[in-house]
PDB file of N, CA, C and O in Angstrom:
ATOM      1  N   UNK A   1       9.120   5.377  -5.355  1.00  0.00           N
ATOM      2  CA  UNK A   1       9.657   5.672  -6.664  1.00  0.00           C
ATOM      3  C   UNK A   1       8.713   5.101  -7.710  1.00  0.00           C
ATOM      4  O   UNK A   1       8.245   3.962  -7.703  1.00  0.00           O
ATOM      5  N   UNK A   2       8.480   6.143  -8.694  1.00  0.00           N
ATOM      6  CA  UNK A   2       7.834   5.380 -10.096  1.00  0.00           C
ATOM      7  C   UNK A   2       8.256   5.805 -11.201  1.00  0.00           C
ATOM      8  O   UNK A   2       7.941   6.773 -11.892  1.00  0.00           O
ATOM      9  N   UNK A   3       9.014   4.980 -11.312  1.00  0.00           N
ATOM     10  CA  UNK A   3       9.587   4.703 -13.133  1.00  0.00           C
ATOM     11  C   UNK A   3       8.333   5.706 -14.038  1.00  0.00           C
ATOM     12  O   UNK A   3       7.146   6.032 -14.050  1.00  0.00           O
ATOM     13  N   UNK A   4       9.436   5.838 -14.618  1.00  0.00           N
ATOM     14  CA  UNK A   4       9.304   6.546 -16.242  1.00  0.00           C
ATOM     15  C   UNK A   4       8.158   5.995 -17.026  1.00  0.00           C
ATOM     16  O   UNK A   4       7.140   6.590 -17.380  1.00  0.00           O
ATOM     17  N   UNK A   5       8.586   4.460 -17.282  1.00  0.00           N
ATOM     18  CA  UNK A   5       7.807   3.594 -18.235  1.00  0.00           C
ATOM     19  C   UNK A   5       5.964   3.975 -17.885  1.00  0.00           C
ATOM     20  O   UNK A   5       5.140   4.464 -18.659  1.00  0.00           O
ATOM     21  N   UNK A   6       5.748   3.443 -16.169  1.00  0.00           N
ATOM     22  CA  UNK A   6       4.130   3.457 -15.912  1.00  0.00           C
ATOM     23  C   UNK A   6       3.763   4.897 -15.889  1.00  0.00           C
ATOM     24  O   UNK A   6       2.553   5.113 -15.945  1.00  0.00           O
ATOM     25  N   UNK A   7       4.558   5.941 -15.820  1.00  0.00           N
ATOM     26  CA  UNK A   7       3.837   7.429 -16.359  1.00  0.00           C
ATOM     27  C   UNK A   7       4.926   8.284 -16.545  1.00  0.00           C
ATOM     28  O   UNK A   7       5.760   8.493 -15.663  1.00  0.00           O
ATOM     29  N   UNK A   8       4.953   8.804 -17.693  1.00  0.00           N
ATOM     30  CA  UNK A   8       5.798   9.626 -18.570  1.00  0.00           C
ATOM     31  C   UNK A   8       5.785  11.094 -17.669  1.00  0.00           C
ATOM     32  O   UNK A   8       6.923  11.443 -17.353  1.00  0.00           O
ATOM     33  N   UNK A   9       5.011  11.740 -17.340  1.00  0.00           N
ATOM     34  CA  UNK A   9       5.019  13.053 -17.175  1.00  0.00           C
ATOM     35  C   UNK A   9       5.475  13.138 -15.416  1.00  0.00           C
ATOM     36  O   UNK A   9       5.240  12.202 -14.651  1.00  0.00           O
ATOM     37  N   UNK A  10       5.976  14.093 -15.093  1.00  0.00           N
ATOM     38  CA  UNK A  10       6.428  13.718 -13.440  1.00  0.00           C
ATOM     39  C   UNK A  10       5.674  13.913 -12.573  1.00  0.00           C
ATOM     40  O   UNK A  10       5.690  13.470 -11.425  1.00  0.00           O
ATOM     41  N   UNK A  11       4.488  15.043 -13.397  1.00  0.00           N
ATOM     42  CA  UNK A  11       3.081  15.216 -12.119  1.00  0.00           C
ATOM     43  C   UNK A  11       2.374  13.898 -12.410  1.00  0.00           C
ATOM     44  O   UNK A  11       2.080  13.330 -11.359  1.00  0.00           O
ATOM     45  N   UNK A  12       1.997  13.213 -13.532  1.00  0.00           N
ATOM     46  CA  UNK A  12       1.117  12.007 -12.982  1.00  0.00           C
ATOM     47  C   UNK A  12       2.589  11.026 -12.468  1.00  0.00           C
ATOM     48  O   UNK A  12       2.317   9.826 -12.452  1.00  0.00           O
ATOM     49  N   UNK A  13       3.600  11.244 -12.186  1.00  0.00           N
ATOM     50  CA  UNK A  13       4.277  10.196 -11.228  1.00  0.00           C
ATOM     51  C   UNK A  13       3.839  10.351  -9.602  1.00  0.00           C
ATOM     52  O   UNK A  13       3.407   9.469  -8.860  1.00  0.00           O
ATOM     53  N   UNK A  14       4.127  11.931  -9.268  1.00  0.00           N
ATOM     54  CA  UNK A  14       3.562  12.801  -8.121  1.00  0.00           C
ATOM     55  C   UNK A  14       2.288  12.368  -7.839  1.00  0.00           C
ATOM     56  O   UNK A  14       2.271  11.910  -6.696  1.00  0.00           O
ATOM     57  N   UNK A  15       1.002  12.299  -8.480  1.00  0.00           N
ATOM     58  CA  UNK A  15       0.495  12.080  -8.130  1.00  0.00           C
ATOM     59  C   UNK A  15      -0.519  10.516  -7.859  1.00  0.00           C
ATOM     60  O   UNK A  15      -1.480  10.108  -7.207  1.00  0.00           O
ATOM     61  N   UNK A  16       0.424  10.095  -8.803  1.00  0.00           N
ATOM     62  CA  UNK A  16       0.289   8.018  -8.081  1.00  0.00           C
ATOM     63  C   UNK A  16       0.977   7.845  -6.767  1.00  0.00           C
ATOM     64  O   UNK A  16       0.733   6.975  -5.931  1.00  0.00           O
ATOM     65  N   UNK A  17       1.962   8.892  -6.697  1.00  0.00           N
ATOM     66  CA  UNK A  17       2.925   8.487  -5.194  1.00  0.00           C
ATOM     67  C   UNK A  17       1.897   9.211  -4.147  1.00  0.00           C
ATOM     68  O   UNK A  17       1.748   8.579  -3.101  1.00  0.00           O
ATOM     69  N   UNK A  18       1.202  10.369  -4.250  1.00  0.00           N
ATOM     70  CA  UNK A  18       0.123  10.925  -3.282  1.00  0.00           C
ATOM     71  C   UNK A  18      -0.831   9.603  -2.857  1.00  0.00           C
ATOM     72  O   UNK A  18      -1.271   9.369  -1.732  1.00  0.00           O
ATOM     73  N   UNK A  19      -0.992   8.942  -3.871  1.00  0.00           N
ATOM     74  CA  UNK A  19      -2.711   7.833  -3.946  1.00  0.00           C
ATOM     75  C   UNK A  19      -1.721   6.973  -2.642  1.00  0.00           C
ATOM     76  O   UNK A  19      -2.077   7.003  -1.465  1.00  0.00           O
ATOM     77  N   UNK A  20      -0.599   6.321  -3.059  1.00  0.00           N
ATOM     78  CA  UNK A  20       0.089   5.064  -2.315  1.00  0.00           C
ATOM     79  C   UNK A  20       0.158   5.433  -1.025  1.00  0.00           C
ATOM     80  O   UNK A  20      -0.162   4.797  -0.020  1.00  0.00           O
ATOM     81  N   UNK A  21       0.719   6.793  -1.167  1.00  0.00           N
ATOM     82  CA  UNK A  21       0.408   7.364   0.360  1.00  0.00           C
ATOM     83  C   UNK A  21      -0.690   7.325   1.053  1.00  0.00           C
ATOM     84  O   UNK A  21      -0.646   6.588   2.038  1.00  0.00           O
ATOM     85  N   UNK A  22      -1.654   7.875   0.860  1.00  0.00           N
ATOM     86  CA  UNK A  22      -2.924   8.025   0.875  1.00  0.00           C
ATOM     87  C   UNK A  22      -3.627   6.292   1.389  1.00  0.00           C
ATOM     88  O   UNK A  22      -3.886   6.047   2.568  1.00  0.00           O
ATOM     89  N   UNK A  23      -3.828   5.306   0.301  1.00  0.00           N
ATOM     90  CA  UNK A  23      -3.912   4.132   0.838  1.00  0.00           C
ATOM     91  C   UNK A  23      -3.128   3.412   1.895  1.00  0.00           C
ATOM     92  O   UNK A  23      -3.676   2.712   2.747  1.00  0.00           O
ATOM     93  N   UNK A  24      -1.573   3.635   1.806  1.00  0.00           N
ATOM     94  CA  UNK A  24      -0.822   2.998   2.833  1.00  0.00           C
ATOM     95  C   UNK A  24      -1.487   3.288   4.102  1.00  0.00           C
ATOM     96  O   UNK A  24      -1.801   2.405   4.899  1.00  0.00           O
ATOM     97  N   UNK A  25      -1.721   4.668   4.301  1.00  0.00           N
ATOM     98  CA  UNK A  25      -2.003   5.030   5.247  1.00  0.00           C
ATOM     99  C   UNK A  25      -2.827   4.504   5.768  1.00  0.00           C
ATOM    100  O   UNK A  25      -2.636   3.909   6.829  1.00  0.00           O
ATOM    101  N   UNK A  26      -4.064   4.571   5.134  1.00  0.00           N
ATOM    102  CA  UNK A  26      -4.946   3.804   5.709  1.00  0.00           C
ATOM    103  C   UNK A  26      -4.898   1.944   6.236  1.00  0.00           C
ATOM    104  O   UNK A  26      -5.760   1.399   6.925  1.00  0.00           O
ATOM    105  N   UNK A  27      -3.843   1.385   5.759  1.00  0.00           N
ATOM    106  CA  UNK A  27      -3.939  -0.045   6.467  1.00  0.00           C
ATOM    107  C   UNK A  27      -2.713   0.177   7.221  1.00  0.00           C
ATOM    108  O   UNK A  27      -2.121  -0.896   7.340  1.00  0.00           O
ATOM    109  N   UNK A  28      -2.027   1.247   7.837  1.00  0.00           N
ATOM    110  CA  UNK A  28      -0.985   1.717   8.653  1.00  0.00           C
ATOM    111  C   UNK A  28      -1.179   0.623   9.835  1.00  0.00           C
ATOM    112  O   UNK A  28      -0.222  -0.060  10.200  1.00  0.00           O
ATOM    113  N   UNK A  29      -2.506   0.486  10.430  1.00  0.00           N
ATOM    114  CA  UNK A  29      -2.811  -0.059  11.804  1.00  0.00           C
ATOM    115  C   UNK A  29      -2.803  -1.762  11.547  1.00  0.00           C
ATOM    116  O   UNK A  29      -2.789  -2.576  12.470  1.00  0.00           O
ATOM    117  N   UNK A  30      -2.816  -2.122  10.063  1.00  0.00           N
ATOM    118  CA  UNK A  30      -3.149  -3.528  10.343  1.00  0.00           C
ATOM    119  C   UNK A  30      -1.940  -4.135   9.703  1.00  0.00           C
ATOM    120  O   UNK A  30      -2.157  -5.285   9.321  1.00  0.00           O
ATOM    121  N   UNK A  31      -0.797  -3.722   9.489  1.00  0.00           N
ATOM    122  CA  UNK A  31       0.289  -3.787   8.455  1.00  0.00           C
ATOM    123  C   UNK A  31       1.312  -3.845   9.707  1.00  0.00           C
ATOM    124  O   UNK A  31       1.087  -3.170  10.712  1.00  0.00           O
ATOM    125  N   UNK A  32       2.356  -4.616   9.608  1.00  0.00           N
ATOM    126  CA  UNK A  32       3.317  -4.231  10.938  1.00  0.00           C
ATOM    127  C   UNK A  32       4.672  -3.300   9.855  1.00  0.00           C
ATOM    128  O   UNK A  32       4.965  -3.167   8.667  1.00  0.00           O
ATOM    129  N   UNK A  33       5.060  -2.931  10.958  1.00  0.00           N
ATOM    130  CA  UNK A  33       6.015  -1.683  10.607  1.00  0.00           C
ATOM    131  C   UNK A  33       6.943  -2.232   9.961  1.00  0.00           C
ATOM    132  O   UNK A  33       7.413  -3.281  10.401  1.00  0.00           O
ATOM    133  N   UNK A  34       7.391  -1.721   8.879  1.00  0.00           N
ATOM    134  CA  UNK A  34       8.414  -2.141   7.634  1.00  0.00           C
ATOM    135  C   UNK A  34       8.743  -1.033   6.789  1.00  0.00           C
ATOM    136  O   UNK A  34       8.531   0.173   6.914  1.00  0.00           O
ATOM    137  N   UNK A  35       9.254  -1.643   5.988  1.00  0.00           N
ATOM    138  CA  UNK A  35       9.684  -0.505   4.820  1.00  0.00           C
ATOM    139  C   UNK A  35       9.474  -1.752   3.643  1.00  0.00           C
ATOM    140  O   UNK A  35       9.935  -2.870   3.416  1.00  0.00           O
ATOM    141  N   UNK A  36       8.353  -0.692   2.984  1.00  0.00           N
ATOM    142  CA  UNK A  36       7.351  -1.304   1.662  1.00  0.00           C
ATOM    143  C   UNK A  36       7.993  -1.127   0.330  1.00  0.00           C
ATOM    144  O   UNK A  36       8.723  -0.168   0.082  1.00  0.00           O
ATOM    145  N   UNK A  37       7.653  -2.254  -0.693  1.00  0.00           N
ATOM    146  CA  UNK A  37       7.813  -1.484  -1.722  1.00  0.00           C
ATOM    147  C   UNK A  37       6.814  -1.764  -2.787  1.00  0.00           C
ATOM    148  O   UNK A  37       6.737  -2.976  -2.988  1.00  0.00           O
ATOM    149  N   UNK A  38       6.059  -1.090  -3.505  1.00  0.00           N
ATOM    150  CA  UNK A  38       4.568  -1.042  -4.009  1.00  0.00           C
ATOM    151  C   UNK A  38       4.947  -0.857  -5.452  1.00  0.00           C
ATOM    152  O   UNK A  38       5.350   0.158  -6.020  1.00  0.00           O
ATOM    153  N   UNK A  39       4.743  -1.974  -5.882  1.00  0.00           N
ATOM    154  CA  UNK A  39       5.051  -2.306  -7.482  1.00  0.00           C
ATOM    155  C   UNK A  39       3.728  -2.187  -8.079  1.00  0.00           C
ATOM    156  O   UNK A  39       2.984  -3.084  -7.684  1.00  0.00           O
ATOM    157  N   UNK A  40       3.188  -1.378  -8.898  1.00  0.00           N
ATOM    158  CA  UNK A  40       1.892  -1.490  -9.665  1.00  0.00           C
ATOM    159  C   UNK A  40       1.650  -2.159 -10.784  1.00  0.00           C
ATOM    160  O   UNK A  40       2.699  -1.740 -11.273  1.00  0.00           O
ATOM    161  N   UNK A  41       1.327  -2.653 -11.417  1.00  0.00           N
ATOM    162  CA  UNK A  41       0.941  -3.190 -12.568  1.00  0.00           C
ATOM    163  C   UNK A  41       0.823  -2.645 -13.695  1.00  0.00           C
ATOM    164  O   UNK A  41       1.650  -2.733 -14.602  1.00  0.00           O
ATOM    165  N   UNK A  42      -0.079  -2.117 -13.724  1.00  0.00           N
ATOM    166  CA  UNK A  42      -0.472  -1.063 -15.000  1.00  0.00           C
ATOM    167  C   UNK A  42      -0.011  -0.084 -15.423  1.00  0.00           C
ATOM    168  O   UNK A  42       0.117   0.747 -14.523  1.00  0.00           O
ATOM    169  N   UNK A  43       0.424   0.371 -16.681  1.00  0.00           N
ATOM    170  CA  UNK A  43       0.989   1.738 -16.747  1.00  0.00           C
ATOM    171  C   UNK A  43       0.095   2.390 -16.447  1.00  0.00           C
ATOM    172  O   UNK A  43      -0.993   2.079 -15.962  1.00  0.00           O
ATOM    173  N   UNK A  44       0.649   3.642 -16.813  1.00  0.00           N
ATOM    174  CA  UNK A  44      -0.892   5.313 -16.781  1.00  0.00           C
ATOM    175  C   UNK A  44      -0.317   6.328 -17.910  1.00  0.00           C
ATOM    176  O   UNK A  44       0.279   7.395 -17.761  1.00  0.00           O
ATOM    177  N   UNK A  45      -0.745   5.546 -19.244  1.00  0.00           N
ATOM    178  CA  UNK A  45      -0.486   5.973 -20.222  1.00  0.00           C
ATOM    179  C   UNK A  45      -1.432   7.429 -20.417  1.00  0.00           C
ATOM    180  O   UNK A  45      -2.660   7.370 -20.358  1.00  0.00           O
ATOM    181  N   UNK A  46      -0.695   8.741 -20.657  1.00  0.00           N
ATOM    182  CA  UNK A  46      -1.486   9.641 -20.647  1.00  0.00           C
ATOM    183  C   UNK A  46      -2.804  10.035 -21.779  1.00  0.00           C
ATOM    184  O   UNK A  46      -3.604  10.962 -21.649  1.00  0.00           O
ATOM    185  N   UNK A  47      -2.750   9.135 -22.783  1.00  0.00           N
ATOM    186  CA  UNK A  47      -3.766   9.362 -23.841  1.00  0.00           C
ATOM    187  C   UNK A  47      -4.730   8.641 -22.844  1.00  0.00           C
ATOM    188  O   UNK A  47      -5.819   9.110 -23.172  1.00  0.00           O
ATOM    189  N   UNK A  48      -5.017   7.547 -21.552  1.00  0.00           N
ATOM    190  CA  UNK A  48      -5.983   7.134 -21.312  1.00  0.00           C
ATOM    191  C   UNK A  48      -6.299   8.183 -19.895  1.00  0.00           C
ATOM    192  O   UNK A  48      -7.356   8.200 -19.265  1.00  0.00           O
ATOM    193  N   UNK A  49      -5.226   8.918 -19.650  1.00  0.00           N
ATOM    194  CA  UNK A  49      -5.623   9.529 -18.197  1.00  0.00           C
ATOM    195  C   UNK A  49      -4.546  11.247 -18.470  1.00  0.00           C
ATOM    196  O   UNK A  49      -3.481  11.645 -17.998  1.00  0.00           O
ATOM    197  N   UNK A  50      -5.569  11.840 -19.478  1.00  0.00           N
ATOM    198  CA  UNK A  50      -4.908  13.094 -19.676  1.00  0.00           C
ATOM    199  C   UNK A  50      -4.497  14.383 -18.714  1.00  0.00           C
ATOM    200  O   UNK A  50      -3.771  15.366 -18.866  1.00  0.00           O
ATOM    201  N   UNK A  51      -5.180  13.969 -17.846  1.00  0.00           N
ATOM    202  CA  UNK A  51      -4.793  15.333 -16.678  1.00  0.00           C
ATOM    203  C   UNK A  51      -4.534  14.560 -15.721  1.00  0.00           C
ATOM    204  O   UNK A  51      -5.287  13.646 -15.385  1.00  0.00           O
ATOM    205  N   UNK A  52      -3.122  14.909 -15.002  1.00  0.00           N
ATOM    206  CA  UNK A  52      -2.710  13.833 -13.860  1.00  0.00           C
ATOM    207  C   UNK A  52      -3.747  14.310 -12.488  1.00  0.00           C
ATOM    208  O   UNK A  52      -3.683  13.510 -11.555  1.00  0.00           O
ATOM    209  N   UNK A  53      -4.492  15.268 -12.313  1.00  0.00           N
ATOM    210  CA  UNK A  53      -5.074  15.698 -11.285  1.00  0.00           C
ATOM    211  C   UNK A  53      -6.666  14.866 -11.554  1.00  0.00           C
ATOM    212  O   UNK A  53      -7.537  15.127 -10.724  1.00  0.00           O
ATOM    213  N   UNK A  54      -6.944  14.101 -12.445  1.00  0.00           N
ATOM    214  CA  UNK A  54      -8.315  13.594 -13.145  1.00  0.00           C
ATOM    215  C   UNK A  54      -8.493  12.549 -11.934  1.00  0.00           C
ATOM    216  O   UNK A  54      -7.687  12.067 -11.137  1.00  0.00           O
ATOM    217  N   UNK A  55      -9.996  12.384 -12.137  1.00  0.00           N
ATOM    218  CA  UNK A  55     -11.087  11.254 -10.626  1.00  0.00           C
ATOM    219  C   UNK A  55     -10.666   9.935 -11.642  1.00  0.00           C
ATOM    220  O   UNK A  55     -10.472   8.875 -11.047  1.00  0.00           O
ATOM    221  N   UNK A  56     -10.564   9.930 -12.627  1.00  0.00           N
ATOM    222  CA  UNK A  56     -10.375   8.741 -13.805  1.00  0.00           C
ATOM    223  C   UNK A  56      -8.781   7.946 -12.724  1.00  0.00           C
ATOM    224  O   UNK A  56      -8.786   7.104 -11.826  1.00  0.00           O
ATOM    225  N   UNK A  57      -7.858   8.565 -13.250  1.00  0.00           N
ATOM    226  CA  UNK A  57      -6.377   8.097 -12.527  1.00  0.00           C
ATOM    227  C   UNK A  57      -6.379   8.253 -11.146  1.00  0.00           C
ATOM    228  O   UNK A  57      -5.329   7.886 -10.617  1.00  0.00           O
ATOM    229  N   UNK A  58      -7.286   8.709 -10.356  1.00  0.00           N
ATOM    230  CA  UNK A  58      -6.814   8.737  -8.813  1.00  0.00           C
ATOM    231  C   UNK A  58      -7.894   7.098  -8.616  1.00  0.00           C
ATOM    232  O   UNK A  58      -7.692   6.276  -7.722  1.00  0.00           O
ATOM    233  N   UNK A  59      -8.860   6.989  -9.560  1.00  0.00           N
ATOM    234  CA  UNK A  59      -9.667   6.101  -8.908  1.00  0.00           C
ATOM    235  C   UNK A  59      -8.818   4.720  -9.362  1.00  0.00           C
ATOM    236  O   UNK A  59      -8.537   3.961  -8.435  1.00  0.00           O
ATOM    237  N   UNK A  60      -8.478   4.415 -10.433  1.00  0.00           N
ATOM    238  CA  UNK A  60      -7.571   3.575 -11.471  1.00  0.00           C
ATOM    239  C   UNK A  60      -6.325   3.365 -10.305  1.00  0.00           C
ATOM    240  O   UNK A  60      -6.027   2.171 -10.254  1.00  0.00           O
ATOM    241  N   UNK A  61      -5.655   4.061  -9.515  1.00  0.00           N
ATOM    242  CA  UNK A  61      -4.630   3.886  -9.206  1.00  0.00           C
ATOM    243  C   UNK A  61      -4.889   3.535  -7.480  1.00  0.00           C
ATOM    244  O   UNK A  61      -4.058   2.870  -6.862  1.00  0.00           O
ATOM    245  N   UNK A  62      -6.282   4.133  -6.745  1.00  0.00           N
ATOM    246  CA  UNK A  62      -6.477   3.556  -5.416  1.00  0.00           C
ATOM    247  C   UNK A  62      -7.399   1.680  -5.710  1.00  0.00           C
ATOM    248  O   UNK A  62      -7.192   0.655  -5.061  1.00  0.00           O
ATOM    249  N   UNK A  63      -8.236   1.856  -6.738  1.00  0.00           N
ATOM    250  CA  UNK A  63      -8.741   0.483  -6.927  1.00  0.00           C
ATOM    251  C   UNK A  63      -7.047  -0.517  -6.684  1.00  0.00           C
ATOM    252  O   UNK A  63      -6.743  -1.189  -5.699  1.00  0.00           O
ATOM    253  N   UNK A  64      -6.185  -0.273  -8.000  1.00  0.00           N
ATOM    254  CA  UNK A  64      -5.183  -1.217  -7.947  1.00  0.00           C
ATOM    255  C   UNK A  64      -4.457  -1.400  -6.215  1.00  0.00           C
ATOM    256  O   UNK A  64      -4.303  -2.436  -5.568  1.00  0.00           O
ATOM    257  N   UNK A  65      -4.228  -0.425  -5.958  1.00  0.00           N
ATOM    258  CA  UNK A  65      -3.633  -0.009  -4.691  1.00  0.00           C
ATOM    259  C   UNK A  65      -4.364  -1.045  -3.696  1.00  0.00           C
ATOM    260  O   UNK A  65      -3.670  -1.989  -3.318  1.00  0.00           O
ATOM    261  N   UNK A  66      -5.429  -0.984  -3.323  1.00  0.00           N
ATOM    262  CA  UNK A  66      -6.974  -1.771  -2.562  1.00  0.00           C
ATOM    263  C   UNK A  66      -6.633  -2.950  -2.818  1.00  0.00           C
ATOM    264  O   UNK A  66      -6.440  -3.663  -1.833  1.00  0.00           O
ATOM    265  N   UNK A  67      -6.459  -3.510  -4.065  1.00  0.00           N
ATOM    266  CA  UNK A  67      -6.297  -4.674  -3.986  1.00  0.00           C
ATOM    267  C   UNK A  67      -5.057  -5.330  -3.703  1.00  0.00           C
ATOM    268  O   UNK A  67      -5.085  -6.260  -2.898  1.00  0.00           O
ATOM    269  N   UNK A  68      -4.248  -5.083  -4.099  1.00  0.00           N
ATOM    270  CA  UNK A  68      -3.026  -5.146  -3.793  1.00  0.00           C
ATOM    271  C   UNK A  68      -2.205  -5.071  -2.016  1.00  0.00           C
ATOM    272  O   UNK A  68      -1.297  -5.666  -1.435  1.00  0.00           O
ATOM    273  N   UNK A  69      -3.043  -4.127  -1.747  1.00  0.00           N
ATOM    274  CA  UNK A  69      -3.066  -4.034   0.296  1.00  0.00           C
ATOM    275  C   UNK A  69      -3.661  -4.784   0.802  1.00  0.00           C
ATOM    276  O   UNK A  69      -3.091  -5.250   1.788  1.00  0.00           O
ATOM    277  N   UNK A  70      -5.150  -5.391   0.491  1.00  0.00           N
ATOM    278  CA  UNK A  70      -6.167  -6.548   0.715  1.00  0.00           C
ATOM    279  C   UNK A  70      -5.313  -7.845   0.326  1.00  0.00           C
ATOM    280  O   UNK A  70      -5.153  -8.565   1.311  1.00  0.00           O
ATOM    281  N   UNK A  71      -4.763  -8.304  -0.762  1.00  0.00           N
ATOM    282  CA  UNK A  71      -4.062  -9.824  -1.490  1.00  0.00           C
ATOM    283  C   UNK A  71      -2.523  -9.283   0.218  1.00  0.00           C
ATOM    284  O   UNK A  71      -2.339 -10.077   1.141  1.00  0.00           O
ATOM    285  N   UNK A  72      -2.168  -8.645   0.181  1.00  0.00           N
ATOM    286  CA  UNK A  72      -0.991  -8.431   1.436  1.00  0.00           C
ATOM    287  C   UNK A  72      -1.649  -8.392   2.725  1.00  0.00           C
ATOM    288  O   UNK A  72      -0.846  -8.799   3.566  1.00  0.00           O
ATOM    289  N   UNK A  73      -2.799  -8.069   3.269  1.00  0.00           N
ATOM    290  CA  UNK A  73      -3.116  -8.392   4.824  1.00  0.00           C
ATOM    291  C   UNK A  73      -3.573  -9.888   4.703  1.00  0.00           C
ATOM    292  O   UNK A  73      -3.632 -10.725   5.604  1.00  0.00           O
ATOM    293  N   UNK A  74      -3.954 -10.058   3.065  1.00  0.00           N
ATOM    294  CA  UNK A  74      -4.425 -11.826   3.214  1.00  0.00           C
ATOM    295  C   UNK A  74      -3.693 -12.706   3.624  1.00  0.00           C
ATOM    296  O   UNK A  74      -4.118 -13.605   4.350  1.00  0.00           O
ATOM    297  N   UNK A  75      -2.259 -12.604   3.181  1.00  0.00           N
ATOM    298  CA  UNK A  75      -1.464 -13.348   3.235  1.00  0.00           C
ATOM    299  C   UNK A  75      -0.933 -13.130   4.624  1.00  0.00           C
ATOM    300  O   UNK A  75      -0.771 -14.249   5.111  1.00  0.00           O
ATOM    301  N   UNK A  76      -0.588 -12.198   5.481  1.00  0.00           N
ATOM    302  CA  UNK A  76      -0.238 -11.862   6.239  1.00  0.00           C
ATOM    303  C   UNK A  76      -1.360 -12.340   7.662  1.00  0.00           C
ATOM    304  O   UNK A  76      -0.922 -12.135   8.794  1.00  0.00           O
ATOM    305  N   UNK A  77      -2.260 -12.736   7.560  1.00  0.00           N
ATOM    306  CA  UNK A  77      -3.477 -13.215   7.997  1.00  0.00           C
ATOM    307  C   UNK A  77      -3.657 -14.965   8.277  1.00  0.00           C
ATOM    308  O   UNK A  77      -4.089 -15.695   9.169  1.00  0.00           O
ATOM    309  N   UNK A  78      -2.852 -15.142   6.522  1.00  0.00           N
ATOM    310  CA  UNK A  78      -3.234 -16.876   7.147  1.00  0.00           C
ATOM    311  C   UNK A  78      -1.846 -16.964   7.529  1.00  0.00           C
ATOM    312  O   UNK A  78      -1.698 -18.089   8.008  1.00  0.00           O
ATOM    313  N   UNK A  79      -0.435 -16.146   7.562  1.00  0.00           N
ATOM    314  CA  UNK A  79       0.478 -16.752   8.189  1.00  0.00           C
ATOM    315  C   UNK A  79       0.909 -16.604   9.370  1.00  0.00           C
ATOM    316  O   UNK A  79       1.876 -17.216   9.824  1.00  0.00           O
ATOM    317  N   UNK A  80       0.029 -15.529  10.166  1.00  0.00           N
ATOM    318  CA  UNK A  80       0.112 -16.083  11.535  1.00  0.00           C
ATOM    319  C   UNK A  80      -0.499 -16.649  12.193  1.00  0.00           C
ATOM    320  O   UNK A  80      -0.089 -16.945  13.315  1.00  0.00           O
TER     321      UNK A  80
END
């Protein structure tokens, strides 16, 4: 789910939820099985990311994503 507030229009909501997918996926193997919930930080105000299909917001939204999955296998790393 992504709130209203971090993007107004419902295709750039659609398509921040494609990116999360997209990254989850990829640390699928080093993540143990759960049910996530992926809070972002930043809005995606559309005067800075005018076309929700733009390399600007997919890159803006897998960078945050990256780090955010990296700071979670960290932790998950020194506690076992």
């Amino acid at each position: 789910m992504v709130p209203k507030r971090w993007a107004r229009r419902a295709v750039t909501r659609n398509a921040i939820k494609r990116q999360i997918y997209n990254v989850s996926a990829s640390f699928d193997a080093t993540l143990p099985q759960a049910a996530y919930v992926v809070r972002l930080r930043s809005g995606f105000d559309r005067k800075a990311f005018p076309s929700a299909s733009s390399e600007a917001l997919k890159l803006a939204v897998r960078t945050e994503l990256l780090q955010l999955f990296a700071r979670f296998g960290g932790r998950q790393g020194a506690a076992s």
